[in-house]
Each structure stands twice: as C-alpha cells, then as structure tokens.
PLY file of the C-alpha trace (Angstrom):
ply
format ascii 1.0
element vertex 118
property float x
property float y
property float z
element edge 117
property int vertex1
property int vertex2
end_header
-4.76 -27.73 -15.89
-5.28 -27.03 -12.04
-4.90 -23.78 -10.56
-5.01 -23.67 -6.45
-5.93 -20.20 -5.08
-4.74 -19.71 -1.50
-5.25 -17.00 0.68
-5.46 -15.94 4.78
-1.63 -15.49 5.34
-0.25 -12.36 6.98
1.39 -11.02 10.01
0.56 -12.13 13.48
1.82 -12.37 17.06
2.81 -14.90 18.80
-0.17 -16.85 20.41
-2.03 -15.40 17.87
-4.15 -17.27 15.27
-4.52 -17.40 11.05
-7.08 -19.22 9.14
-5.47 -20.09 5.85
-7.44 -21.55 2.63
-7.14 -23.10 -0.67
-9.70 -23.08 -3.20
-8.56 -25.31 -6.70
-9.90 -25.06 -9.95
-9.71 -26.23 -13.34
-9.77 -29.37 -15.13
-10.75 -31.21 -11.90
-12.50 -35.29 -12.44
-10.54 -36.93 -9.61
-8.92 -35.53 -6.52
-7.05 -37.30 -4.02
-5.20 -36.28 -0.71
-4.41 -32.48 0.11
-1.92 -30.93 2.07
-0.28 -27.92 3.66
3.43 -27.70 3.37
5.86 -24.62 4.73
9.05 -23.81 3.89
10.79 -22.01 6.22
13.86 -19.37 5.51
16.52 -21.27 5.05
14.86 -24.63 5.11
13.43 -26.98 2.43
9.66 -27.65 2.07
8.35 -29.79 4.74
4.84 -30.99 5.66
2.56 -29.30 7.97
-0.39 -31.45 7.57
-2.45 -33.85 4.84
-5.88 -34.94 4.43
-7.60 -37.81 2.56
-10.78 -37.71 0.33
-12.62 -39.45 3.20
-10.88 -37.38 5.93
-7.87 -38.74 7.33
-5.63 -36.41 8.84
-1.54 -36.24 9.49
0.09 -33.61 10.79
3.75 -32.80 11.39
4.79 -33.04 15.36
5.41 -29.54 15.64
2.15 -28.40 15.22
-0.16 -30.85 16.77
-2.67 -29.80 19.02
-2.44 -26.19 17.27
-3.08 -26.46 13.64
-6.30 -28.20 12.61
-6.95 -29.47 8.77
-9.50 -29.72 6.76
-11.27 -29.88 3.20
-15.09 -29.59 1.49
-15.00 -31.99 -0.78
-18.26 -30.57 -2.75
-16.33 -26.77 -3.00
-12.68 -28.37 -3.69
-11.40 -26.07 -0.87
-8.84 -26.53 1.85
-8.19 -24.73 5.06
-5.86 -24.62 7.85
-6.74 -23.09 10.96
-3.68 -22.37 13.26
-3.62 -21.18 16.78
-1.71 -20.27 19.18
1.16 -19.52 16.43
4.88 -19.17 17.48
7.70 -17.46 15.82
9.23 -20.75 14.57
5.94 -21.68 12.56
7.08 -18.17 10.06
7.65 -19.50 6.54
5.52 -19.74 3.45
2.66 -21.98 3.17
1.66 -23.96 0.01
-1.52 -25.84 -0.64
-1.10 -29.16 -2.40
-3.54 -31.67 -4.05
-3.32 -34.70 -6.22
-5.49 -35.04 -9.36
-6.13 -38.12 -11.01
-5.74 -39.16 -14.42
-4.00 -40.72 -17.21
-0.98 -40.14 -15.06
-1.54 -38.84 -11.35
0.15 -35.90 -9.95
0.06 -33.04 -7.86
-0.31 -29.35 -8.04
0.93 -26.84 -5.55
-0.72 -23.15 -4.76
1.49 -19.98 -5.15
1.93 -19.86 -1.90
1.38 -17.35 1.44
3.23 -15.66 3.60
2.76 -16.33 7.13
4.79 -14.29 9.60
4.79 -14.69 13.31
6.19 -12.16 15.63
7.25 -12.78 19.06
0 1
1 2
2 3
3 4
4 5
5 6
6 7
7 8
8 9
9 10
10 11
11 12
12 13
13 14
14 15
15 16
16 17
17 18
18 19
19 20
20 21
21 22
22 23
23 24
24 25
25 26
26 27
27 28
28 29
29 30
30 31
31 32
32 33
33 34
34 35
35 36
36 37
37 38
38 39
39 40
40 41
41 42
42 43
43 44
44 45
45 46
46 47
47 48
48 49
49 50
50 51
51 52
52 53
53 54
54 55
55 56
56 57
57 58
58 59
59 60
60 61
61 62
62 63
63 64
64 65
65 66
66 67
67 68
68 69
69 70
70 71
71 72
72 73
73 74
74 75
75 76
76 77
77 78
78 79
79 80
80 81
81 82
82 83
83 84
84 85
85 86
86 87
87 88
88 89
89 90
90 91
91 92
92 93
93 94
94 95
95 96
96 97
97 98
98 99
99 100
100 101
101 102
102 103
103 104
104 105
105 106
106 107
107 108
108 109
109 110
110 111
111 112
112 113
113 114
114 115
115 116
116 117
C-alpha cells in the first residue's frame, strides 16, 4: 500500500507562479520514475512532466521553459515548480510514481486543483 500526499495547488493569475509537491508513503522498497499529470476540464489526463530515479527529466511541450521537475530521493517527495502560469495550464494535477515489486505498478495522488486566472 502507497499513499501519495500532494499539496501547493490553488488560485493564481496569470504570470503568476505555484510550487506544487508530493510526498508518498507506505509500503515503499523500490521506486521508479515519477510524474506530474493534469487533466484539464473536458480533457483526458495528459503528462506534464516525469522524472527518473537518477534524474532524467521529460516534460510536455507546453510547458517547457516554465515548469521545472524534480524529486529527493532520500524524503520520497516530488515537486513541481511552475511559473509564469497561463489560463490554459487550469486543470487538476496528480502526482504519480511506480513501485517495484512482485508485480510493478503505479500509484497516483488525490489530486490538486490548480486554477489560473487571466
């Protein structure tokens, strides 16, 4: 059992920034890649951004150069920093992370609210 605890989302203006986090717990031996995803209203769940164990980072096109990624491997935490936000980056924002074992698979966060107005 893995419980991820995420927090930082809110209300903002455009240009704006947020700082989200994730902070996972639990029956934790092996953990792999984490990610942000966002599902905007109306939209299915997409990726924002991903991160290895060592530190490898993705992120989706619309946010590069804005959002940055990254983990502490020693705390099992993830964060997101995003700046200069615009309206079209409103949705809610789920931390993900894979957990090894017998058979590997991922958890996801409850999720958090990010709204940006313009």
């Amino acid at each position: 059992q893995v419980q991820l605890v995420e927090s930082g989302g809110g209300l903002v203006q455009a240009g704006g920034s947020l700082r989200l986090s994730c902070a996972a717990s639990g029956s934790i031996f092996s953990i792999g890649a984490m990610g942000w995803y966002r599902q905007a209203p109306g939209k299915q769940r997409d990726m924002v951004a991903i991160i290895t164990v060592g530190g490898s980072t993705n992120y989706a096109d619309s946010v590069k150069g804005r959002f940055t990624i990254s983990r502490d491997n020693a705390k099992n935490t993830l964060a997101l920093q995003m700046n200069s936000l615009k309206p079209e980056d409103t949705g809610v924002y789920y931390c993900n992370t894979w957990v090894g074992g017998i058979t590997p698979r991922s958890y996801w966060g409850q999720g958090t609210q990010v709204t940006v107005s313009s």
